[in-house]
NUTOR-8823 format. One record per residue (C-alpha): x, y, z; residue number from 1. Coordinates in pm, 1 decimal. Example, Ala and Ser with C-alpha at 12.3 -4.5 7.8 and 13.67 -1.06 7.14 Angstrom:
! residues 2
[rec [1230.0,-450.0,780.0],1]
[rec [1367.0,-106.0,714.0],2]
//
This chain:
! residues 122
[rec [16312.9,7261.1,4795.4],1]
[rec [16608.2,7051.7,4881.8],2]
[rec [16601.8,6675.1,4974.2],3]
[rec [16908.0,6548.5,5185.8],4]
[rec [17053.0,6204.8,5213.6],5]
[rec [17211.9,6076.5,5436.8],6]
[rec [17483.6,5758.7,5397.1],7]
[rec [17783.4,5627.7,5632.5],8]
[rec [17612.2,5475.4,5920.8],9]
[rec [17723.1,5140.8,6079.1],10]
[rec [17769.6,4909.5,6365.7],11]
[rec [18117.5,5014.0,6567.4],12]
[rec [18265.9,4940.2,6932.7],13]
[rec [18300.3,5205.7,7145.2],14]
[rec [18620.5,5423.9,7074.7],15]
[rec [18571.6,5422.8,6734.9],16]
[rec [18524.4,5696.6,6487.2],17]
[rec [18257.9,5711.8,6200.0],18]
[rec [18167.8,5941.2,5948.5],19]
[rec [17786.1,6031.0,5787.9],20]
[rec [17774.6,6233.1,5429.7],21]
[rec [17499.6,6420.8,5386.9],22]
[rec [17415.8,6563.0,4993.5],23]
[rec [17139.7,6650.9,4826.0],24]
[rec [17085.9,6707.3,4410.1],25]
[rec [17031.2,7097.3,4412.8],26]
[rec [17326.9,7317.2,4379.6],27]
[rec [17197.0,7560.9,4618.4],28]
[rec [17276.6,7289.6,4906.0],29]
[rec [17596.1,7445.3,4951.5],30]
[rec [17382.4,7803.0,5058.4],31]
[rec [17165.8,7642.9,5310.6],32]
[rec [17223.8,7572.8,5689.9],33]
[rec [17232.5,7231.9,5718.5],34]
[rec [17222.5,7009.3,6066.5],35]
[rec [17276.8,6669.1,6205.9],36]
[rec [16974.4,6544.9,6445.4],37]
[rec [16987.1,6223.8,6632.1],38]
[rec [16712.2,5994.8,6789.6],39]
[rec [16731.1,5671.2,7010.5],40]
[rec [16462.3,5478.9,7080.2],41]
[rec [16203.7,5635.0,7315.9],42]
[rec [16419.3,5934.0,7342.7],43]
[rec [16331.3,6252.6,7201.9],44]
[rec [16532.4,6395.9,6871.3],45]
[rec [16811.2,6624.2,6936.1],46]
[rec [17031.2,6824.1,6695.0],47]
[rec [17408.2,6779.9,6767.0],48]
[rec [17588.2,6989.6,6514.3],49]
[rec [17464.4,7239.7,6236.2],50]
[rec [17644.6,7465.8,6013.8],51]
[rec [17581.3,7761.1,5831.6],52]
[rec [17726.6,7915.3,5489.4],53]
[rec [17975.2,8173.3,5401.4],54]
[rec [18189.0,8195.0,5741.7],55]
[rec [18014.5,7926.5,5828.4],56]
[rec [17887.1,7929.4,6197.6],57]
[rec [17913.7,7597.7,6356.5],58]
[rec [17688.0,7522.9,6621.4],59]
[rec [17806.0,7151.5,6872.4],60]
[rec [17554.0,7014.8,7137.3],61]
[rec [17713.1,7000.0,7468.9],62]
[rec [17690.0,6611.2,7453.4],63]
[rec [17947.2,6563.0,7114.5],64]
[rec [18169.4,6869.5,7184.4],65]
[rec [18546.7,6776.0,7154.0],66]
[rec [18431.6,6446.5,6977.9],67]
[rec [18180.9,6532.7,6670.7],68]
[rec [18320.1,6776.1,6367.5],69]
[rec [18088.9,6960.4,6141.4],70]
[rec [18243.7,7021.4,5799.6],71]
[rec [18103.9,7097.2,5476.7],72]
[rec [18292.8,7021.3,5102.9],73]
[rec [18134.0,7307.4,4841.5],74]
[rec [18275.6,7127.9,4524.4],75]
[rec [18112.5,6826.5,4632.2],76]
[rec [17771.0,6932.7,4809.7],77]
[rec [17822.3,6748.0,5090.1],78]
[rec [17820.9,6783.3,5464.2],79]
[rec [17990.9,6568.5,5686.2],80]
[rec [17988.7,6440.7,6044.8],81]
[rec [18267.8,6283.5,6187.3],82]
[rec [18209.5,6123.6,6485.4],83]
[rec [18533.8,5976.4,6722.3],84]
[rec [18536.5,5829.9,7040.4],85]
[rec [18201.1,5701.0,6997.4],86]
[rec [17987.1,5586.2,7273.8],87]
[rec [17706.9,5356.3,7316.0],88]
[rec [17470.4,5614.1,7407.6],89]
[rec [17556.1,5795.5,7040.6],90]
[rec [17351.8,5481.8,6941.7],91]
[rec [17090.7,5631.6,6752.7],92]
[rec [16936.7,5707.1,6368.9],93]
[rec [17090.3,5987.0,6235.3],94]
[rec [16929.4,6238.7,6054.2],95]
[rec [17057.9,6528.0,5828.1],96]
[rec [16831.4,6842.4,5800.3],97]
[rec [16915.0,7237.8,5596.3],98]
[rec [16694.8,7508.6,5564.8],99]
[rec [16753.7,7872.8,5478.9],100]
[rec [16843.7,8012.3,5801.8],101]
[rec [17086.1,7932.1,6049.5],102]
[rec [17039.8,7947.1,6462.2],103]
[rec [17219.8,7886.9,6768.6],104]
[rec [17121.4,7663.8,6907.1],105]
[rec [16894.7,7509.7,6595.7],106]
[rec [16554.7,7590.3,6553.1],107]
[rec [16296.1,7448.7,6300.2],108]
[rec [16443.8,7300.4,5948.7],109]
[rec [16195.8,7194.0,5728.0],110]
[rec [16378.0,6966.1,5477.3],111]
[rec [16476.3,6598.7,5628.0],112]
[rec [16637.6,6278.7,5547.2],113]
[rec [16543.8,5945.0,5620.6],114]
[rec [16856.0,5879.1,5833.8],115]
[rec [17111.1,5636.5,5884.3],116]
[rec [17152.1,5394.5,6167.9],117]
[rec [17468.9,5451.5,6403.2],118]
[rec [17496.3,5202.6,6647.2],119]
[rec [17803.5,5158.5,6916.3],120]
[rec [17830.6,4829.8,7113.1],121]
[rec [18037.3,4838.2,7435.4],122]
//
């Protein structure tokens, strides 16, 4: 079992570029497919970028492409999202997510943060 966190959320203006970490304790983080989820108030959750292992498949929702990156650091267990010309309607919490397998588009992960707030005023 593996327990993400997630930290880097904020208040920005619109334009602006942010960046959410996403660790967790076991080593084997670094092997799982891990995946950023997003949901707004009154709006249903939707994943907008995952990422596998090895060669690491990368997987964007049509709504970030071009403005949301994907990475992951090995050494340091630790996805990232980095998030640029933000908009307000990327106002949401953020979640981070990994389980063993990775899909395109993302399918069920059963290991989930508590999220971080993102929020973009115009």
């Amino acid at each position: 079992q593996v327990q993400p966190v997630e930290s880097g959320g904020g208040l920005v203006q619109a334009g602006a570029s942010l960046t959410l970490s996403c660790t967790a304790s076991r080593r084997t983080f670094s092997s799982y497919a891990t995946a950023w989820a997003r949901q707004a108030p009154g709006r249903e959750r939707e994943f907008v970028a995952a990422i596998g292992w090895g060669p690491a498949p990368i997987y964007y929702a049509d709504s970030v492409k071009g403005r949301f990156t994907i990475s992951r650091d090995t050494d340091k267990n630790t996805v990232y999202l980095h998030m640029s010309a933000l908009k307000s309607e990327d106002t949401a919490l953020y979640y981070c997510a990994a389980d063993q397998i990775f899909t395109n588009p993302p399918g069920e992960y059963n290991y989930w943060g508590r999220g971080t707030q993102v929020t973009v005023s115009s």
